[in-house]
N, CA, C and O atoms as CSV, one atom per row, in Angstrom:
chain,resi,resn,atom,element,x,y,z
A,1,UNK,N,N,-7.453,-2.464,15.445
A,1,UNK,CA,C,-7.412,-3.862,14.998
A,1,UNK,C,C,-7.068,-3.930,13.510
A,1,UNK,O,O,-7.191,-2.960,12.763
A,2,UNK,N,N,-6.519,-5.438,13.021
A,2,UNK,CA,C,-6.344,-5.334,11.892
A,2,UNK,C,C,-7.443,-5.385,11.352
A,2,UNK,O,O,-8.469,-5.747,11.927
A,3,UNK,N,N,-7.342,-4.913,9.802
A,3,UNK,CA,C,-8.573,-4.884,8.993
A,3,UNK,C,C,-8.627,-5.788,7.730
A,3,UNK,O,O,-8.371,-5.082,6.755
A,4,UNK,N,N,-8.854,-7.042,7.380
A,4,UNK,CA,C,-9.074,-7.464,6.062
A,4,UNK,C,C,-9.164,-6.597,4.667
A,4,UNK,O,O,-8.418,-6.638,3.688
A,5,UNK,N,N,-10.087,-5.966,4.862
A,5,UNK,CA,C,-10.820,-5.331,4.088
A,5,UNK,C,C,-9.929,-4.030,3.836
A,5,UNK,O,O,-10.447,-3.192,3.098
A,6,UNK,N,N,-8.740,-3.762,4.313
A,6,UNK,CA,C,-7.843,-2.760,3.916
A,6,UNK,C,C,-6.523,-3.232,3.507
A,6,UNK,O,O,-5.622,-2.520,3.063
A,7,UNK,N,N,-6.473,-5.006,3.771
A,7,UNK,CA,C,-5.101,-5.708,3.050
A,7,UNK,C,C,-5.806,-6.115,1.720
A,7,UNK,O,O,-5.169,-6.648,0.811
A,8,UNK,N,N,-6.687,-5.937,1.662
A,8,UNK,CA,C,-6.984,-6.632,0.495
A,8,UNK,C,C,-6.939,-5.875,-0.756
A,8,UNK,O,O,-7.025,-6.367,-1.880
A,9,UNK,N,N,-6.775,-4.460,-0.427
A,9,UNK,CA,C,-6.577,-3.075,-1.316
A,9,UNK,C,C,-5.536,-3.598,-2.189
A,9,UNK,O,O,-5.638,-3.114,-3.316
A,10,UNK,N,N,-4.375,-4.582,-2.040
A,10,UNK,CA,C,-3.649,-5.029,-2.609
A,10,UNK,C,C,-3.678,-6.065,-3.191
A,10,UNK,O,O,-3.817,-7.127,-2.584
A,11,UNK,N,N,-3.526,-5.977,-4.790
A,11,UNK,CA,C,-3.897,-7.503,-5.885
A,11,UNK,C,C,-2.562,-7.489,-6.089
A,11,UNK,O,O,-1.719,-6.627,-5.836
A,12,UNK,N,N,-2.446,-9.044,-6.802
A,12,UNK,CA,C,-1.353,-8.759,-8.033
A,12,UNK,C,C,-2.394,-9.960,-9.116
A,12,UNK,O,O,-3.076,-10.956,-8.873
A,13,UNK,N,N,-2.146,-9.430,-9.961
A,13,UNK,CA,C,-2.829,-9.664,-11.043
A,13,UNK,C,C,-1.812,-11.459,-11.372
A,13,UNK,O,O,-0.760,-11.711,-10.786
A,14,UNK,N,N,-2.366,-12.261,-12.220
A,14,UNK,CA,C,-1.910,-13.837,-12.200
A,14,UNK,C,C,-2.705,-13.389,-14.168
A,14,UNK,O,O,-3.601,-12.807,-14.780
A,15,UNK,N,N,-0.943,-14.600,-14.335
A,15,UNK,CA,C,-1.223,-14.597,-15.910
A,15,UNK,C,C,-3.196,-15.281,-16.217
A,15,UNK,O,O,-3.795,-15.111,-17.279
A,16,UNK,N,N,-3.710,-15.908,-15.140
A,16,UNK,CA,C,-4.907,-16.076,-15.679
A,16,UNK,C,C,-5.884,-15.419,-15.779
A,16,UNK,O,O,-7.046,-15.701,-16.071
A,17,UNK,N,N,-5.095,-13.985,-15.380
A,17,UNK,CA,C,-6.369,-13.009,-15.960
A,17,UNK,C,C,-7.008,-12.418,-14.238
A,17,UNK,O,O,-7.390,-11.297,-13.905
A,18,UNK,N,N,-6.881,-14.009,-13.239
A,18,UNK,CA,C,-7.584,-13.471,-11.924
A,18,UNK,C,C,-6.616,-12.607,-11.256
A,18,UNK,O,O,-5.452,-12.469,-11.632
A,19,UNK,N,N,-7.298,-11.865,-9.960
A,19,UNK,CA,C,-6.702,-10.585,-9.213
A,19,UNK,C,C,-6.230,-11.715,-8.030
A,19,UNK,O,O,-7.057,-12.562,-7.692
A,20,UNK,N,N,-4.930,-11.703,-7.434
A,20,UNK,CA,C,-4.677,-12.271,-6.126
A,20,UNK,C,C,-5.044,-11.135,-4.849
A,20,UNK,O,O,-4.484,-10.060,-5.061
A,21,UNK,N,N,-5.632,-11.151,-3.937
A,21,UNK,CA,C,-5.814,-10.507,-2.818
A,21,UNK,C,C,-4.371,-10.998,-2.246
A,21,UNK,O,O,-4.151,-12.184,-1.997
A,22,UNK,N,N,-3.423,-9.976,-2.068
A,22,UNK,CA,C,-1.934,-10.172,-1.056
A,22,UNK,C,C,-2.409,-10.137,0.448
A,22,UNK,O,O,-3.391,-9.400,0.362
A,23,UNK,N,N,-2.333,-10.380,1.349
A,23,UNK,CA,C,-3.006,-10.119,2.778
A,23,UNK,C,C,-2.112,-11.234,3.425
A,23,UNK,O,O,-1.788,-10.973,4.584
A,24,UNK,N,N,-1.716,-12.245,2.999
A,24,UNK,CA,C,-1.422,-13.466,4.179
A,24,UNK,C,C,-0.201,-12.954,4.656
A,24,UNK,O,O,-0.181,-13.359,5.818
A,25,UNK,N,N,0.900,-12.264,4.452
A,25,UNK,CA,C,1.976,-11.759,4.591
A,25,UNK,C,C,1.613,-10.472,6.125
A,25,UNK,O,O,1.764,-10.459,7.346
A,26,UNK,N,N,1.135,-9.660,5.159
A,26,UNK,CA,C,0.855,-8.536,6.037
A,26,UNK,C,C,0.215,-9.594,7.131
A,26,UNK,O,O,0.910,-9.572,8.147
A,27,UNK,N,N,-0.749,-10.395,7.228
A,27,UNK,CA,C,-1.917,-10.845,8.606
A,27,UNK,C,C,-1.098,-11.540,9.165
A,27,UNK,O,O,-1.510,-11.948,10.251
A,28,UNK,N,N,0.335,-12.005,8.786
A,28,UNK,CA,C,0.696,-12.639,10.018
A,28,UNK,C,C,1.906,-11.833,10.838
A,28,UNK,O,O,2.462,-12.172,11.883
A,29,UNK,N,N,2.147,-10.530,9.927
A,29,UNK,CA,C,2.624,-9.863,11.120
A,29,UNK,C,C,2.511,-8.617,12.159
A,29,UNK,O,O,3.273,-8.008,12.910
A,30,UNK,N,N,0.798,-8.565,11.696
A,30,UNK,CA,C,-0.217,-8.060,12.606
A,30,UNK,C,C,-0.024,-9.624,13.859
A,30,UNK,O,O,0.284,-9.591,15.050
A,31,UNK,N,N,-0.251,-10.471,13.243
A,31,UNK,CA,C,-0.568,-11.515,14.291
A,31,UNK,C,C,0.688,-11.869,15.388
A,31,UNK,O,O,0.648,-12.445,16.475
A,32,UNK,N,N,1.664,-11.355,14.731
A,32,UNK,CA,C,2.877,-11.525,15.215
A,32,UNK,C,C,3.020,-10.285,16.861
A,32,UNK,O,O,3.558,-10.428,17.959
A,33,UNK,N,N,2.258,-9.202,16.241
A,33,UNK,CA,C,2.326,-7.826,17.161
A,33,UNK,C,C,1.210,-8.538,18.324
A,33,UNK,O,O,0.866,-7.901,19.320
């Protein structure tokens, strides 16, 4: 199964300093499979 907690290994950092969690990309094409 997919795992949250292993897309989320991936940030990209935002000029405000906060971390973005990347995941919505990857989860929809787990969702897609």
């Amino acid at each position: 199964m997919f795992s949250l907690s292993n897309a989320v290994d991936y940030y990209w950092p935002t000029p405000n300093g906060q971390k973005v969690a990347i995941f919505l990309e990857e989860s929809e094409r787990f969702m897609r499979l």
